[in-house]
LOVOLUM-660409 format. One record per residue (C-alpha): residue in three letters; x, y, z. Coordinates in Angstrom, 2 decimals. Each point is the difference from the previous one (the first is absolute). Example, Ala and Ser with C-alpha at 12.3 -4.5 7.8 and 13.67 -1.06 7.14 Angstrom:
<atoms>
{atom "ALA" {12.30 -4.50 7.80}}
{atom "SER" {1.37 3.44 -0.66}}
</atoms>
This chain:
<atoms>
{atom "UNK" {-51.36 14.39 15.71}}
{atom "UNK" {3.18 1.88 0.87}}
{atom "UNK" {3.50 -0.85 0.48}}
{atom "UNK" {-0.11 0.16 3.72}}
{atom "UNK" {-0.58 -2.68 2.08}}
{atom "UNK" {-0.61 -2.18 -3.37}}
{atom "UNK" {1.01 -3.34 0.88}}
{atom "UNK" {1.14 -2.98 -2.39}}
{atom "UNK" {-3.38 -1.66 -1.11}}
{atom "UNK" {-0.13 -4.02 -0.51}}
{atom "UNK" {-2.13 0.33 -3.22}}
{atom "UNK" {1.40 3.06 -1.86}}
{atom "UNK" {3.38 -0.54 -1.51}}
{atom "UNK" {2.73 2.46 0.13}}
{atom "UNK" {-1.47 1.44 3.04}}
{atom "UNK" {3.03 0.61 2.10}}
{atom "UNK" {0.77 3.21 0.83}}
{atom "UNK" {3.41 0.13 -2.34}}
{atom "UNK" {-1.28 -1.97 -2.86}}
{atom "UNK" {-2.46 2.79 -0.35}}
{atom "UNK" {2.17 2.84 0.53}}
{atom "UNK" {2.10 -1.18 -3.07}}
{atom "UNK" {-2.97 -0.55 -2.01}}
{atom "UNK" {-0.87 3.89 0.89}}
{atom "UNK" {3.41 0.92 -0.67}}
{atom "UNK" {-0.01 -1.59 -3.32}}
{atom "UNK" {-3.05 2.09 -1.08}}
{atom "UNK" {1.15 3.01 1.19}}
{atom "UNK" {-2.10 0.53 3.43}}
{atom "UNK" {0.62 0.28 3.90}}
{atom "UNK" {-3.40 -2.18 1.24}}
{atom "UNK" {-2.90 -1.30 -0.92}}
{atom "UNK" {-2.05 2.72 0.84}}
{atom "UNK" {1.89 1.70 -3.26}}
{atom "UNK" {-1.93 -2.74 -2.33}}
{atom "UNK" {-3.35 1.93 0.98}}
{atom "UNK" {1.33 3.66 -0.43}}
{atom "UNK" {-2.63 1.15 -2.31}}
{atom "UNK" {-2.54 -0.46 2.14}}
{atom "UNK" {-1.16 3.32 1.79}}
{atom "UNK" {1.16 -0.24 4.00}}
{atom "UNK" {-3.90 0.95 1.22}}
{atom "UNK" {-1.27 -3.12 -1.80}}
{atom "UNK" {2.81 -2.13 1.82}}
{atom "UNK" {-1.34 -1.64 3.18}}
{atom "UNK" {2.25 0.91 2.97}}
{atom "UNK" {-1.03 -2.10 2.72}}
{atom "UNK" {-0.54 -3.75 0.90}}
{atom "UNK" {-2.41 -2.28 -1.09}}
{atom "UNK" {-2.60 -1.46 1.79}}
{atom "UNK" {1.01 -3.69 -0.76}}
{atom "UNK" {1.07 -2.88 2.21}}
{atom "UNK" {3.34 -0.29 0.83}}
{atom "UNK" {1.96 -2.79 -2.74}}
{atom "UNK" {0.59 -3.66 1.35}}
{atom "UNK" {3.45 -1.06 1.02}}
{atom "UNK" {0.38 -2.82 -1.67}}
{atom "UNK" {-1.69 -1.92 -2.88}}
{atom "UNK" {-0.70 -2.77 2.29}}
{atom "UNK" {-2.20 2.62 1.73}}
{atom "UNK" {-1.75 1.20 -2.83}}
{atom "UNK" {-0.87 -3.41 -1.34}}
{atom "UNK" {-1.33 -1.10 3.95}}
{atom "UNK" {-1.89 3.71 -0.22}}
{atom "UNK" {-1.69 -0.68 -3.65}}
{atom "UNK" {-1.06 -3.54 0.81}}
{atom "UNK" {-2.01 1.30 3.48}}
{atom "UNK" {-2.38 1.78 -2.55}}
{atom "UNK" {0.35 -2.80 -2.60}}
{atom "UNK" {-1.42 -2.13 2.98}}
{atom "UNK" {-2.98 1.97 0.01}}
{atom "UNK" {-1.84 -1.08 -2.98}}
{atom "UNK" {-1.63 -3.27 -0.04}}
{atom "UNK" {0.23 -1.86 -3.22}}
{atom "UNK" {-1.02 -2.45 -2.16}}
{atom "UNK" {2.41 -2.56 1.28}}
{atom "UNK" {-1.74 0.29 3.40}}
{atom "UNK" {-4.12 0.47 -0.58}}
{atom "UNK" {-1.36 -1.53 -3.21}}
{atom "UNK" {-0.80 2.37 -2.85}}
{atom "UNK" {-3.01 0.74 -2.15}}
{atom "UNK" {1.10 3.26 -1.19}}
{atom "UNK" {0.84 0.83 -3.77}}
{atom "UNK" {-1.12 3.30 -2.01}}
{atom "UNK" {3.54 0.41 -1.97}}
{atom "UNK" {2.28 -2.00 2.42}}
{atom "UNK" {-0.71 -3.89 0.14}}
{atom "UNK" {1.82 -2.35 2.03}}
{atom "UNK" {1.57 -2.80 -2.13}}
{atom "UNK" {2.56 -2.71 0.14}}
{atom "UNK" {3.28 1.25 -0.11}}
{atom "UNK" {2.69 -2.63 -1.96}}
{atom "UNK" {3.37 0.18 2.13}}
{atom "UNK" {1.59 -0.04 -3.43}}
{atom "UNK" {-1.44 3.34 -0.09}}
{atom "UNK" {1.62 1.80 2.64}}
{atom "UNK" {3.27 -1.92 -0.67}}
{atom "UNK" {0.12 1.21 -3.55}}
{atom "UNK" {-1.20 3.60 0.39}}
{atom "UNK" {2.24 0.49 3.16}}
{atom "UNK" {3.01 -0.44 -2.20}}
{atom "UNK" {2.64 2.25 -0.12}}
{atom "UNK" {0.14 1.15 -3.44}}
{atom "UNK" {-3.61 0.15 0.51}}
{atom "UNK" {-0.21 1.51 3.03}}
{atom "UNK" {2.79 2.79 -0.41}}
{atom "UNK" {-0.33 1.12 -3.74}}
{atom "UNK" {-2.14 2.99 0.04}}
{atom "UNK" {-0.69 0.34 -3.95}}
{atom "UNK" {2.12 -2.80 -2.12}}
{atom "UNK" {1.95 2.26 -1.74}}
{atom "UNK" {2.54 -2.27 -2.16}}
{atom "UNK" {3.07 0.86 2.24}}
{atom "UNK" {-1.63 -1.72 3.05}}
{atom "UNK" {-2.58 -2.69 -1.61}}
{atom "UNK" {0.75 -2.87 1.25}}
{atom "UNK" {-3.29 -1.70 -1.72}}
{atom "UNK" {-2.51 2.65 1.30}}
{atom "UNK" {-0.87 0.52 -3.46}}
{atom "UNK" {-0.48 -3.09 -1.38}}
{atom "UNK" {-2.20 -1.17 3.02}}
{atom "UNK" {-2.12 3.06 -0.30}}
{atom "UNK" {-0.25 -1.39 -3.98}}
{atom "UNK" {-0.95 -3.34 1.36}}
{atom "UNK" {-2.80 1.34 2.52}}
{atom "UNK" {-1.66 2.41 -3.17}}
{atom "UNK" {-0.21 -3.34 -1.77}}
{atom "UNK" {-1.34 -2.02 2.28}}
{atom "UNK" {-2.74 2.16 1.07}}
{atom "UNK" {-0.51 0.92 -3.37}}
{atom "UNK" {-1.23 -3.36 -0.73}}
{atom "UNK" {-2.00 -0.47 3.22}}
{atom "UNK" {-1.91 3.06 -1.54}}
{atom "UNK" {0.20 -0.57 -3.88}}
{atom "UNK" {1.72 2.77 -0.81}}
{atom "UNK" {3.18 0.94 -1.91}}
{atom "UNK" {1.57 3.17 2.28}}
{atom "UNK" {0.25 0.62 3.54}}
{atom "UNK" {1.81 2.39 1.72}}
{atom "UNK" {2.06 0.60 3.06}}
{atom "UNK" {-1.90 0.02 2.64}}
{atom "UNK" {-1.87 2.87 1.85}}
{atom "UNK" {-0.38 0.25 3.34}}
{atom "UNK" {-3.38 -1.34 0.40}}
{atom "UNK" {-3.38 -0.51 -2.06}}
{atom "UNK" {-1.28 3.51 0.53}}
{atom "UNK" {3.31 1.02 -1.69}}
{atom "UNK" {-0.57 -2.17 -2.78}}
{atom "UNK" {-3.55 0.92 -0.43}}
{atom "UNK" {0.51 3.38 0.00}}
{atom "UNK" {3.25 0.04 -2.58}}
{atom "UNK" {-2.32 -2.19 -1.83}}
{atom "UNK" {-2.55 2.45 -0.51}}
{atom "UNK" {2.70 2.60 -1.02}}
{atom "UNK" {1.41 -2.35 -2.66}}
{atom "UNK" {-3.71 -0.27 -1.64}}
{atom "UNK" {-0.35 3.96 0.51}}
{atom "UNK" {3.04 0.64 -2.24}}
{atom "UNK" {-0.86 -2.47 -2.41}}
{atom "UNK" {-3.57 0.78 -0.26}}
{atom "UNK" {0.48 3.78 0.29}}
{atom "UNK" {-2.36 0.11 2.76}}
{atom "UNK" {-1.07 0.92 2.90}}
{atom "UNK" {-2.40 -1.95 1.87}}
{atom "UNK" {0.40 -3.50 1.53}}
{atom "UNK" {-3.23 -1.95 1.28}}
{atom "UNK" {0.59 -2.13 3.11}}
{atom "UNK" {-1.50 -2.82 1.37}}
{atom "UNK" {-2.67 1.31 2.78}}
{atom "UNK" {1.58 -2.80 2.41}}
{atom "UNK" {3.60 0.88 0.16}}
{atom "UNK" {1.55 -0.07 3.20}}
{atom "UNK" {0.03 3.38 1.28}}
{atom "UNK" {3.39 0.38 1.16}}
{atom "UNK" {1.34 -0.53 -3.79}}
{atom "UNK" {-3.16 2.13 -1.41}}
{atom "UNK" {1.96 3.08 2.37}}
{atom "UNK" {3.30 -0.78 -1.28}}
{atom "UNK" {-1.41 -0.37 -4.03}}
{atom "UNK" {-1.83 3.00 0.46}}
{atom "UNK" {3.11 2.21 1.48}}
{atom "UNK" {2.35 -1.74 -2.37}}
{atom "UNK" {-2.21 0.66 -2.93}}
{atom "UNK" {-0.79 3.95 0.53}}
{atom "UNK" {0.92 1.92 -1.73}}
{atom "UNK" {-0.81 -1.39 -3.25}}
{atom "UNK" {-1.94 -3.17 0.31}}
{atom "UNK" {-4.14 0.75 1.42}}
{atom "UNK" {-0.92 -3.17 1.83}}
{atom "UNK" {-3.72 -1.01 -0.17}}
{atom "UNK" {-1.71 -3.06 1.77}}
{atom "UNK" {-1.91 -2.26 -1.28}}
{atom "UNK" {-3.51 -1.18 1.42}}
{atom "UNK" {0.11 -3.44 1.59}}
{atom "UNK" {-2.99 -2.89 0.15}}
{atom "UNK" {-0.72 0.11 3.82}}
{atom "UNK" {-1.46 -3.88 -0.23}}
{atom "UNK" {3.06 -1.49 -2.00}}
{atom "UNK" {2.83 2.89 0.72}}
{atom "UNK" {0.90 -0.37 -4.11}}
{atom "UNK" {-0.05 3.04 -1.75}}
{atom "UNK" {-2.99 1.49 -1.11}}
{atom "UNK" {0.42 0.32 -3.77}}
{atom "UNK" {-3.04 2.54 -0.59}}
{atom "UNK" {1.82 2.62 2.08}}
{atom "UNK" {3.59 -0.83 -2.22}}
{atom "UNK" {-1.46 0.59 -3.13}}
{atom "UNK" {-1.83 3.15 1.46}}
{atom "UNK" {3.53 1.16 1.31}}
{atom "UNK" {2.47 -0.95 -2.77}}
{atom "UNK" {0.58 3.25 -2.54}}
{atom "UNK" {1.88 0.38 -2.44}}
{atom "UNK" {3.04 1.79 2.64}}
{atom "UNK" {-0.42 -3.48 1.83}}
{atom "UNK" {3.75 -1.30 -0.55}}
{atom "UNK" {-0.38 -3.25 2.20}}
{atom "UNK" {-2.59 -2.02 1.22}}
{atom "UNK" {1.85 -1.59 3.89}}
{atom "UNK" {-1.52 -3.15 1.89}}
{atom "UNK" {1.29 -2.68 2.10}}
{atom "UNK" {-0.31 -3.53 -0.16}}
{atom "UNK" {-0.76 -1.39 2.26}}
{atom "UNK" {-1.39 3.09 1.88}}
{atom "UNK" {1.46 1.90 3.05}}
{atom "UNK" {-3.36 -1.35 1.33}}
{atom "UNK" {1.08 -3.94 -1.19}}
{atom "UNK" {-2.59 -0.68 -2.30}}
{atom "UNK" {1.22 -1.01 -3.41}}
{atom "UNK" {-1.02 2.62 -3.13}}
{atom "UNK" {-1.46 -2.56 -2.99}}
{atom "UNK" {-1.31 2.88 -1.96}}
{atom "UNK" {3.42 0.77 -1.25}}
{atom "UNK" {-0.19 -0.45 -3.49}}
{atom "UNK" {-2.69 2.41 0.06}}
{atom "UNK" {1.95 2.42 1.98}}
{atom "UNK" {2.48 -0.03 -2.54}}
{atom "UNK" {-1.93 0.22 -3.07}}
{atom "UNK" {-1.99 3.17 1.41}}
{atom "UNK" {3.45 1.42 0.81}}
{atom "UNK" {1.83 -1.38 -3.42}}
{atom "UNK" {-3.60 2.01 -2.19}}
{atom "UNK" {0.68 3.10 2.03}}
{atom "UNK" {4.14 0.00 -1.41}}
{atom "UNK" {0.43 -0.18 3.83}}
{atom "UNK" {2.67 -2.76 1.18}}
{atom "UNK" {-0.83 -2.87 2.66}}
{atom "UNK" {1.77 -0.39 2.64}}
{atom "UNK" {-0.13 -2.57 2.73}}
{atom "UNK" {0.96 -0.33 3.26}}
{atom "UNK" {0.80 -3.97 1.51}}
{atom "UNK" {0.93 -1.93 2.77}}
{atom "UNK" {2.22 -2.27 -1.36}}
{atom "UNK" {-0.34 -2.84 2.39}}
{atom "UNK" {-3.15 -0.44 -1.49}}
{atom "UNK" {1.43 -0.69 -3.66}}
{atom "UNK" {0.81 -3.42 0.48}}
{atom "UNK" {-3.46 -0.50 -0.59}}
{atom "UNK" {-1.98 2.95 -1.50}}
{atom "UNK" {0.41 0.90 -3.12}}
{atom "UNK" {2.86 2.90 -0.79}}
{atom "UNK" {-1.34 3.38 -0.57}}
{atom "UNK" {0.94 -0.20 -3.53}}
{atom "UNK" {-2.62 -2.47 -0.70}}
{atom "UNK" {-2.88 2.78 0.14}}
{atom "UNK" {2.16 3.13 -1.71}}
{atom "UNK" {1.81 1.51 2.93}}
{atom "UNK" {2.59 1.91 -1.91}}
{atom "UNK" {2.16 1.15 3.45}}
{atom "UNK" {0.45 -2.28 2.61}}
{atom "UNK" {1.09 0.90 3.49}}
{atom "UNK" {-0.08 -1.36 3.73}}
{atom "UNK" {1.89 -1.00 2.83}}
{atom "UNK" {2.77 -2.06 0.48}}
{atom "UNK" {-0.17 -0.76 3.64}}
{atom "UNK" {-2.04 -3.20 0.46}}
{atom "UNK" {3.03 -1.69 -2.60}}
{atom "UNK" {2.34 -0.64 2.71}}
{atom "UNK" {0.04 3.04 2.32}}
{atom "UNK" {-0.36 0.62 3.54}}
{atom "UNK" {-2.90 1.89 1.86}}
{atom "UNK" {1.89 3.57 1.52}}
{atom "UNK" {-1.22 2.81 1.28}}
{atom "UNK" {0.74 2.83 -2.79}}
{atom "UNK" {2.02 -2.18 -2.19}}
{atom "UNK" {0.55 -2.80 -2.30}}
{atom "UNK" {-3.15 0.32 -2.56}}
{atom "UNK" {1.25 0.63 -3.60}}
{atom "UNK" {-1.73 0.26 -3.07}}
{atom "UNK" {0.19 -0.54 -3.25}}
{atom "UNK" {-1.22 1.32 -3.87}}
{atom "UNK" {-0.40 -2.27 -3.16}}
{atom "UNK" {-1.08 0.85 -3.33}}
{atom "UNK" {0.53 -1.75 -3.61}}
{atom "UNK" {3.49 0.16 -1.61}}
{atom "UNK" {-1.67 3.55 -2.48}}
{atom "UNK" {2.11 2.87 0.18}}
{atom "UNK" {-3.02 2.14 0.84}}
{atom "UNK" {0.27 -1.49 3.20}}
{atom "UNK" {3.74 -0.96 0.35}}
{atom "UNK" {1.32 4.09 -0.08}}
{atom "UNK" {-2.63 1.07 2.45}}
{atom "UNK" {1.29 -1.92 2.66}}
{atom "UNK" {1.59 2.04 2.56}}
{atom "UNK" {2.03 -2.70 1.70}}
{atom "UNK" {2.88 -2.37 -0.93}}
{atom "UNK" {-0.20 -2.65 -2.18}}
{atom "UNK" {2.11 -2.62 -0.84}}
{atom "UNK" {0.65 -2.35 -2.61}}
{atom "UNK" {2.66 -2.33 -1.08}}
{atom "UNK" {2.13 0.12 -3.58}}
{atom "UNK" {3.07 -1.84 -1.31}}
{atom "UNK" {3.45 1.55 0.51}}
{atom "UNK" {3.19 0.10 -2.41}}
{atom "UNK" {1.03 -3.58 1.50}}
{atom "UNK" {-1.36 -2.70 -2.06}}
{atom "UNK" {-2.67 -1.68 2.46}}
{atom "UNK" {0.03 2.54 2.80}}
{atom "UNK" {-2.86 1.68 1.45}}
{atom "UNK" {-0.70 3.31 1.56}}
{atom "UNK" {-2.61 1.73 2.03}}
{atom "UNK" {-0.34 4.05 -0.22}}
{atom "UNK" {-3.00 2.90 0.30}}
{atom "UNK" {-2.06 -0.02 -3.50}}
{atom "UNK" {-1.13 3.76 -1.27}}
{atom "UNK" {1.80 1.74 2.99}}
{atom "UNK" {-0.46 3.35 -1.40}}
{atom "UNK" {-3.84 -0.04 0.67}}
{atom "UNK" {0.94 0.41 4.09}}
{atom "UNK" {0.28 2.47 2.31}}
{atom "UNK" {4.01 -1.01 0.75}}
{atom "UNK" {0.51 -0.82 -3.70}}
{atom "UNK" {-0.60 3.15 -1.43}}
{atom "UNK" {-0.33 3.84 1.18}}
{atom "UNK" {-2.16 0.02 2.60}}
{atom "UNK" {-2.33 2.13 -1.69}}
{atom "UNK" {-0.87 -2.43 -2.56}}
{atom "UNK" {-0.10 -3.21 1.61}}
{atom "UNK" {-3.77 -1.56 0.24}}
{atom "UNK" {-0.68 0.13 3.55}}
{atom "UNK" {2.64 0.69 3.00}}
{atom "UNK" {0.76 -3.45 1.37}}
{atom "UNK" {2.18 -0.46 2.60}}
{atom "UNK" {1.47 -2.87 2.25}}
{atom "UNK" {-2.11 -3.37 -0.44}}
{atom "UNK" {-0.63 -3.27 1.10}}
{atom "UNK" {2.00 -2.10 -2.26}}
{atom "UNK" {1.40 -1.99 3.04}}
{atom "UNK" {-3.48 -1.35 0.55}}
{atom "UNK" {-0.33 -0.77 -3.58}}
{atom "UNK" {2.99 -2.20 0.51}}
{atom "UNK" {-1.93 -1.45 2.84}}
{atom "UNK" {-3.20 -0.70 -2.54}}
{atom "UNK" {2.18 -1.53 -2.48}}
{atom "UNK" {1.63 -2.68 2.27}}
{atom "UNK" {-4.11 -0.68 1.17}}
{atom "UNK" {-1.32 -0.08 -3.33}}
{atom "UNK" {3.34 -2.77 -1.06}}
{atom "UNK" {-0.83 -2.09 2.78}}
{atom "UNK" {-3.99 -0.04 -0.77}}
{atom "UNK" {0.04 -0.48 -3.18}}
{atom "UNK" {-3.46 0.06 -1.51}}
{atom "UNK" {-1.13 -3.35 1.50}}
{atom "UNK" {0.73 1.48 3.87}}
{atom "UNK" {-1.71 2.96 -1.07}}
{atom "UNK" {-2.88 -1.78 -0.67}}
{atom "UNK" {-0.09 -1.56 2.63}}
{atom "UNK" {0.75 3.01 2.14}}
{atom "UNK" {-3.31 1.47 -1.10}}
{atom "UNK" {-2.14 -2.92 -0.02}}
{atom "UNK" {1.36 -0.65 3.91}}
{atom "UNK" {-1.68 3.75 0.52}}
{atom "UNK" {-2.98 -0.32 -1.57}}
{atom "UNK" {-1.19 -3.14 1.45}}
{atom "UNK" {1.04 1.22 3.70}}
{atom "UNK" {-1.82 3.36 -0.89}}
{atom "UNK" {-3.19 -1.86 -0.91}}
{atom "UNK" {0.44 -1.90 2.64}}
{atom "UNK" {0.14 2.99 2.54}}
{atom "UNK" {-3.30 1.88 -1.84}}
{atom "UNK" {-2.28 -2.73 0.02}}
{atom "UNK" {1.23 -1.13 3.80}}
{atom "UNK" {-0.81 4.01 1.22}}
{atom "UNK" {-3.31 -0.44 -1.82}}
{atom "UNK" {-0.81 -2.14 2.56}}
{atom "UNK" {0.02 2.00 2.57}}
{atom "UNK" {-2.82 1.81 0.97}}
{atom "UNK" {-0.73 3.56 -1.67}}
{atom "UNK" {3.26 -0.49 -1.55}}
{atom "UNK" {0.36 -0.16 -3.99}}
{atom "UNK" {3.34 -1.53 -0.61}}
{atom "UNK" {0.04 2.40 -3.30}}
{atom "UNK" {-1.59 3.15 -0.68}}
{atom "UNK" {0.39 -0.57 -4.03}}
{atom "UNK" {-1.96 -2.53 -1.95}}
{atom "UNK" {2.66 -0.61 -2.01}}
{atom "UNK" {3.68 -2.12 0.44}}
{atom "UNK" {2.89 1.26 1.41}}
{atom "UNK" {3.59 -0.80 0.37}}
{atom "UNK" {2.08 0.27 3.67}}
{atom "UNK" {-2.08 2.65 1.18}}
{atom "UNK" {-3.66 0.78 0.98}}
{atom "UNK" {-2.52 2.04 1.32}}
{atom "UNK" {-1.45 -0.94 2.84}}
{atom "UNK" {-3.53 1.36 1.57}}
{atom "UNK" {-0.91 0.62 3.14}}
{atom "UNK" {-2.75 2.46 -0.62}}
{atom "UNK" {-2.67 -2.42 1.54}}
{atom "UNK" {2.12 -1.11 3.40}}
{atom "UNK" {-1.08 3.57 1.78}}
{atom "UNK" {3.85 0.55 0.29}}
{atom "UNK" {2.77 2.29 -1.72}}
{atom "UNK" {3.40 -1.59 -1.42}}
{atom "UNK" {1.59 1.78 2.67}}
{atom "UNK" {-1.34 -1.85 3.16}}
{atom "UNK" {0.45 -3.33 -2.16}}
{atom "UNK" {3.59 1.03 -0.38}}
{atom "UNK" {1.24 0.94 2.91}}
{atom "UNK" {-2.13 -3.07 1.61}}
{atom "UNK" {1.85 -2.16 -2.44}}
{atom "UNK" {3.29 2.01 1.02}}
{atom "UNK" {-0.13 -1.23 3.52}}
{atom "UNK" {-0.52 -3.56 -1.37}}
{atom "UNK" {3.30 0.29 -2.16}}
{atom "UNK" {-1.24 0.27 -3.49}}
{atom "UNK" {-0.16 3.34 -1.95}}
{atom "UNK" {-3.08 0.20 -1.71}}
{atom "UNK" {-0.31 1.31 -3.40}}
{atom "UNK" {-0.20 3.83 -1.30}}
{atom "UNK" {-2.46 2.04 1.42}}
{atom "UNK" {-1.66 1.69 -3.35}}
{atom "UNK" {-2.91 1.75 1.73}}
{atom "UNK" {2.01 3.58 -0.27}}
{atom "UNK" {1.85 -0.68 -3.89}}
{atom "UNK" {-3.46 -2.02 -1.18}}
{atom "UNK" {-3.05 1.42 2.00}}
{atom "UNK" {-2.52 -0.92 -1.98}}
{atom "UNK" {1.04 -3.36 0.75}}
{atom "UNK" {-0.78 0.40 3.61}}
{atom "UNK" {1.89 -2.44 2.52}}
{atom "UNK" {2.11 -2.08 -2.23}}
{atom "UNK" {3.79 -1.00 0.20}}
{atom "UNK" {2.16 -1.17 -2.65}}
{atom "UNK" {1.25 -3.64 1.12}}
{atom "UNK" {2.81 -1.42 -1.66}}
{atom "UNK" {0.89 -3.57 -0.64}}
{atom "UNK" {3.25 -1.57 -1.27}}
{atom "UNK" {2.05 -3.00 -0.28}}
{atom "UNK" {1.65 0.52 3.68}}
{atom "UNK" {-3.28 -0.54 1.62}}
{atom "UNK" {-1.16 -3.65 1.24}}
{atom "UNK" {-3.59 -1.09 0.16}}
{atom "UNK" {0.93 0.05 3.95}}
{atom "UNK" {1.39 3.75 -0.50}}
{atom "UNK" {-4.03 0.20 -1.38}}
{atom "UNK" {-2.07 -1.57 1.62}}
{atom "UNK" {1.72 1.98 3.40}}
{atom "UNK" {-1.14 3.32 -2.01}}
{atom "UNK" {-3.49 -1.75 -0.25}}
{atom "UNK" {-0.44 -1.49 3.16}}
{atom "UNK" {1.12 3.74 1.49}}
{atom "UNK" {-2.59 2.27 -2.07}}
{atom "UNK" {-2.13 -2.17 0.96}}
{atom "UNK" {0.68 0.27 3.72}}
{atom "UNK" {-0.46 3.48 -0.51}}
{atom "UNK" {-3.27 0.66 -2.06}}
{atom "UNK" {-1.82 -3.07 2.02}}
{atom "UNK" {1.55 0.28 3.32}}
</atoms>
C-alpha cells in the first residue's frame, strides 16, 4: 500500500491522509513505505495485484457476500440427517441473547482492567460441565474436540513420560489427521483393532498393543460410529496395569443418561461443546473441552486457562482469577510454558454455561432420552425396508448410526443425491473413511427431528431402493 492515491478507509481508523502523516512524523519517517525499509527492494512486489477491485460502500459488500451466502442450502430449508462431529440441536434464545453480550462479545481475553464478568462466567461454565462429567477441573475451552483430544494425549505424555498413545480404531478421521499432526513430534499414535460385528473395541489387539511406552489408552463414548463402548471398565483397567492413563472422549448430550466417563476409570476427559447450545456453521462454532480430577499431576499440565474463585480482603466478597498461571504459554517464557496455546473459544463456553443452567440435570435427561427413543425409532423403521439394515452394529447406540445398504445393489452416493432432490440430506457417506464397511452412511438423530421429519426419511429410502 503506498501513500498515493490511498484513500480514507471506513474500517481502519486514523486512515486519513494527515492523521497518518503525523503519526509518521512522530516516529521519525516520511511514508509508510519507510516502516518496511529492511526489506531488500528485489523481494518487494512492484506491480498490481490481480484482485477485484474494493466495493464502494458497505451496503455493497454486505448485498455482494449474501449472493454467495444464498448459495448454500441449509438445514433450515431441506431436513437433515447428517452428524459426524456437527449435530443439529435446539438452540435456547437465551443463548444467543447472553453470549451476544457486549462484555461478552467484545472482551478478547478478560484481563482484570476490562472484565466485566467474563471471568466469573467462564468459572461458572467449568463448574457446570464439570459436574455433567464428574469431574473436579476443566479448562478453557479449545477450539474443538480434536484439539482437546490431542492436548489430552500430550498432558498424559508428560505425565507418563511417554511416548505412545493408543486410539480407538473408529475415530472420526478428520480428528485422527489433526491428533496425529498435533501430536508429532513426540507423541506415536497407534490404532487399535475394532470388532467388525459390534464396532466395540477389540480388547485382544489392546493388550497386544499396549507397552510399557504406551502413555494413554484414547476411546470415545459413544463412538464416532454411534454405538455406545460398555467395555469401559475394562479399557481402563488394561490401560491403569500398563501405568498408561485413560482417557475418554464424550458427547455430552448423551450424559443426561449414560453414565459419566468417570464411572469406568477414564482419568482425562475431553469432547465437544457444540451440541450444548451452539449453532451448526460452516468452519466455526465447535469448541471443546478437557477435564481431569482436582491432582496436581494433572492440574500443571494443562496448557490452557483455568479459573477458579477465592475470597478477597473485603469481608464476604468474592473473586474470580487464572489458578497456576505460570504453567502457560502467556504466563511464563515462552520457552517453558506446556504447550503453545493461543486464542480460544471461551465465548462458546459462555454459551455452554447459560445451556447447561437452563437444563439442569432433569432437561438433560430428558434431552437424551428424547434422542434415543427417536434414534431407535428411525433403526428399527429402516429395517423395514427391504435389503436395508437400519444398523450395521449389534449393539446400542446413541443419536447416531450406521446404516447398511450393502444388500440394496446401490452406493450411498446415488441414495444421496436421490434423497437430495427430495430435500433431505442423507447421512455420511463412510464407504471412502470406513471401506471395509462397504455402502454405509452415518445417520444422525436428535431432539429437533419429529416422527413426521422420520418417517419422510423412511418413506423416501424406500422410494428409492423399491422404486
Amino acid at each position: 500500500m503506498t501513500m498515493r492515491g490511498f484513500k480514507n478507509h471506513p474500517y481502519i481508523p486514523n486512515s486519513n491522509l494527515k492523521t497518518q502523516q503525523k503519526m509518521l512524523e512522530e516516529v521519525g519517517l516520511k511514508s509508510l513505505e519507510d516502516l518496511h525499509f529492511e526489506i531488500p527492494e528485489e523481494l518487494k512486489f512492484k506491480g498490481e495485484m490481480n484482485l477485484p477491485k474494493p466495493y464502494g460502500s458497505e451496503f455493497e459488500l454486505n448485498r455482494a457476500i449474501g449472493k454467495i451466502l444464498n448459495k448454500n442450502t441449509s438445514s433450515n430449508e431441506y431436513l437433515n440427517f447428517l452428524g459426524a462431529g456437527c449435530w443439529q440441536h435446539y438452540v435456547p434464545s437465551i443463548c444467543d441473547e447472553v453470549n451476544s453480550r457486549a462484555e461478552f462479545l467484545t472482551g478478547y481475553a478478560g484481563e482484570p482492567y476490562n472484565d466485566h464478568g467474563r471471568f466469573q462466567t467462564l468459572f461458572e461454565y467449568e463448574s457446570l460441565l464439570a459436574e455433567l462429567v464428574d469431574m473436579d477441573v476443566v479448562n478453557v475451552p479449545t477450539f474443538d474436540w480434536a484439539q482437546a483430544a490431542a492436548t489430552s494425549l500430550r498432558m498424559a505424555s508428560r505425565i507418563t513420560n511417554r511416548s505412545e498413545a493408543l486410539v480407538v480404531g473408529t475415530i472420526c478421521p478428520d480428528r485422527l489427521l489433526i491428533i496425529t499432526n498435533y501430536c508429532d513430534p513426540g507423541v506415536k499414535i497407534t490404532l487399535i483393532n475394532y470388532n467388525k460385528k459390534t464396532g466395540k473395541m477389540d480388547l485382544d489387539d489392546l493388550k497386544k498393543k499396549v507397552t510399557n511406552n504406551t502413555a494413554a489408552i484414547y476411546f470415545e463414548n459413544p463412538s464416532f460410529l454411534g454405538f455406545i463402548e460398555d467395555q469401559g471398565v475394562e479399557i481402563s483397567k488394561i490401560a491403569h496395569d500398563a501405568g498408561a492413563i485413560s482417557v475418554v472422549g464424550v458427547d455430552p448430550s448423551s450424559l443426561g443418561i449414560l453414565a459419566s466417563p468417570t464411572s469406568y476409570g477414564a482419568d482425562i476427559i475431553c469432547g465437544d461443546l457444540q451440541p450444548l447450545g451452539m449453532h451448526m456453521n460452516y468452519g466455526g462454532n465447535q469448541s471443546g473441552f478437557i477435564s481431569t480430577r482436582d491432582e496436581e499431576k494433572f492440574v500443571l499440565e494443562y496448557p490452557s486457562r483455568l479459573f477458579g474463585v477465592a475470597p478477597t480482603i473485603k469481608e464476604g466478597e468474592y473473586g474470580f482469577g487464572d489458578i497456576a498461571y505460570e504453567r502457560t504459554s502467556f504466563g511464563n517464557l515462552r520457552e517453558k510454558g506446556k504447550e503453545y496455546v493461543g486464542t480460544q473459544t471461551a465465548l462458546l463456553g459462555i454459551t455452554a454455561g447459560v445451556y447447561l443452567s437452563l437444563m439442569g440435570p432433569y432437561g438433560m435427561f430428558e434431552l437424551g432420552q428424547n434422542i434415543m427413543q427417536k434414534s431407535l425409532y428411525a433403526i428399527e423403521e429402516l429395517s423395514k425396508i427391504k435389503g436395508v439394515k437400519g444398523s450395521k452394529f449389534n449393539s446400542i447406540g446413541f443419536k447416531e448410526f450406521v446404516v447398511d445398504f450393502n444388500d440394496t445393489n446401490r452406493t450411498i452416493e446415488d441414495i444421496n443425491k436421490k434423497l437430495l432432490a427430495k430435500g433431505i440430506f442423507g447421512g455420511k457417506d463412510l464407504s471412502n473413511d470406513f471401506p471395509e464397511l462397504g455402502q454405509c452412511a452415518l445417520y444422525c438423530v436428535t431432539e429437533v427431528h419429529l416422527k413426521e421429519d422420520i418417517d419422510t426419511l423412511i418413506n423416501a429410502i424406500r422410494e428409492i431402493i423399491e422404486g
